[in-house]
C-alpha positions as CSV (number, residue, x, y, z in Angstrom):
1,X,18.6,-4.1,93.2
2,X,18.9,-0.6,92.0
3,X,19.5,-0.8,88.2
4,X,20.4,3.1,88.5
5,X,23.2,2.4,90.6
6,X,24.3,-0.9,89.5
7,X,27.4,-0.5,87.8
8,X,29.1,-4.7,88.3
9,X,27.3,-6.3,85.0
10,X,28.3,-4.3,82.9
11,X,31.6,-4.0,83.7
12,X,31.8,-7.7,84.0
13,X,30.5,-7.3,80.3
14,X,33.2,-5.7,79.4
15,X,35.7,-7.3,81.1
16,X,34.7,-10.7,79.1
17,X,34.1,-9.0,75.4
18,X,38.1,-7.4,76.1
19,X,39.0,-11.0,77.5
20,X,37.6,-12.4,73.6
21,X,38.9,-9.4,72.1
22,X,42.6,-10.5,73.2
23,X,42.2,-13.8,72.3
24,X,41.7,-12.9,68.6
25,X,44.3,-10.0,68.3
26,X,47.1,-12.4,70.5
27,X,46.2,-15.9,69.2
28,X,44.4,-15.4,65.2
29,X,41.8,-18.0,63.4
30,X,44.3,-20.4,64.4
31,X,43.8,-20.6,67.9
32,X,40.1,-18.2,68.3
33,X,38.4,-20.0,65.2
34,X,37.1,-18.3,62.5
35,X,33.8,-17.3,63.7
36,X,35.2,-15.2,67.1
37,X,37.4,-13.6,64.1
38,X,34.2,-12.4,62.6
39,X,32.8,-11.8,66.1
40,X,35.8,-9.0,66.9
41,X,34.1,-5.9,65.7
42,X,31.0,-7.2,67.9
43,X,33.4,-7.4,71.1
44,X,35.0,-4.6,70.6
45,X,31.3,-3.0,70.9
46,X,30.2,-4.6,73.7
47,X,33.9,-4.1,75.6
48,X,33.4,-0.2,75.0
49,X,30.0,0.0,76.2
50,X,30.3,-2.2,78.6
51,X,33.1,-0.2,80.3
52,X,31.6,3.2,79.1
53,X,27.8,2.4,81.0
54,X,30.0,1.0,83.8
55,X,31.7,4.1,84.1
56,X,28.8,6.7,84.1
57,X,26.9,4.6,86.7
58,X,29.9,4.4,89.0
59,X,30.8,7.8,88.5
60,X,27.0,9.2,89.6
61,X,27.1,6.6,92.5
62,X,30.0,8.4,94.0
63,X,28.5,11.6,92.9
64,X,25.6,11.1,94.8
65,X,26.9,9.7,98.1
Protein backbone atom coordinates (compact mmCIF):
# COMPACT_ATOMS: atom_id res chain seq x y z
CA UNK A 1 0.00 0.00 0.00
CA UNK A 2 1.50 3.21 -1.10
CA UNK A 3 -0.18 5.93 1.08
CA UNK A 4 1.45 8.54 -1.49
CA UNK A 5 -0.58 7.24 -4.14
CA UNK A 6 -3.58 6.07 -2.42
CA UNK A 7 -6.26 8.26 -3.34
CA UNK A 8 -9.82 5.57 -2.62
CA UNK A 9 -10.13 6.39 1.30
CA UNK A 10 -10.43 9.51 1.11
CA UNK A 11 -12.61 9.91 -1.49
CA UNK A 12 -14.79 7.22 0.00
CA UNK A 13 -14.55 9.86 2.92
CA UNK A 14 -15.95 12.22 1.22
CA UNK A 15 -18.38 10.51 -0.55
CA UNK A 16 -20.08 9.44 3.00
CA UNK A 17 -19.62 13.01 4.87
CA UNK A 18 -21.63 14.58 1.24
CA UNK A 19 -24.05 11.44 1.62
CA UNK A 20 -24.77 12.93 5.59
CA UNK A 21 -24.48 16.31 4.38
CA UNK A 22 -27.68 15.64 2.01
CA UNK A 23 -29.50 14.00 4.54
CA UNK A 24 -29.56 17.14 6.73
CA UNK A 25 -30.08 19.84 3.99
CA UNK A 26 -33.00 17.35 2.10
CA UNK A 27 -34.63 15.74 5.20
CA UNK A 28 -34.05 18.51 8.56
CA UNK A 29 -33.96 17.49 12.57
CA UNK A 30 -37.06 15.72 11.58
CA UNK A 31 -35.84 13.04 9.76
CA UNK A 32 -31.44 13.45 10.50
CA UNK A 33 -32.02 14.12 14.32
CA UNK A 34 -30.77 16.85 16.01
CA UNK A 35 -27.35 15.86 16.67
CA UNK A 36 -26.26 15.10 12.63
CA UNK A 37 -27.91 18.92 12.49
CA UNK A 38 -25.16 19.93 14.77
CA UNK A 39 -22.71 17.56 13.05
CA UNK A 40 -23.27 19.52 9.45
CA UNK A 41 -20.53 22.04 9.61
CA UNK A 42 -18.21 18.87 10.69
CA UNK A 43 -19.37 17.02 7.29
CA UNK A 44 -19.14 19.61 5.32
CA UNK A 45 -15.25 19.58 6.53
CA UNK A 46 -14.58 16.26 6.07
CA UNK A 47 -16.63 16.13 2.44
CA UNK A 48 -14.22 19.00 1.21
CA UNK A 49 -11.12 17.47 2.42
CA UNK A 50 -11.92 14.36 1.67
CA UNK A 51 -12.57 15.18 -2.00
CA UNK A 52 -9.73 17.93 -2.04
CA UNK A 53 -6.73 15.12 -0.58
CA UNK A 54 -8.47 12.74 -3.07
CA UNK A 55 -7.93 14.99 -5.79
CA UNK A 56 -4.22 16.03 -5.33
CA UNK A 57 -3.21 12.31 -4.84
CA UNK A 58 -5.07 11.23 -7.97
CA UNK A 59 -3.95 14.08 -9.87
CA UNK A 60 0.09 13.26 -9.03
CA UNK A 61 -0.63 9.54 -9.70
CA UNK A 62 -1.51 10.36 -13.25
CA UNK A 63 1.18 12.91 -13.25
CA UNK A 64 3.67 10.49 -12.53
CA UNK A 65 2.76 7.55 -14.71
Amino acid sequence: MDLERDYEPFLAIGIVSLLCMLIVTLGGVSVAGVWMDAMYPIFFLFSVAGFSVGWIRWKKKNEKD
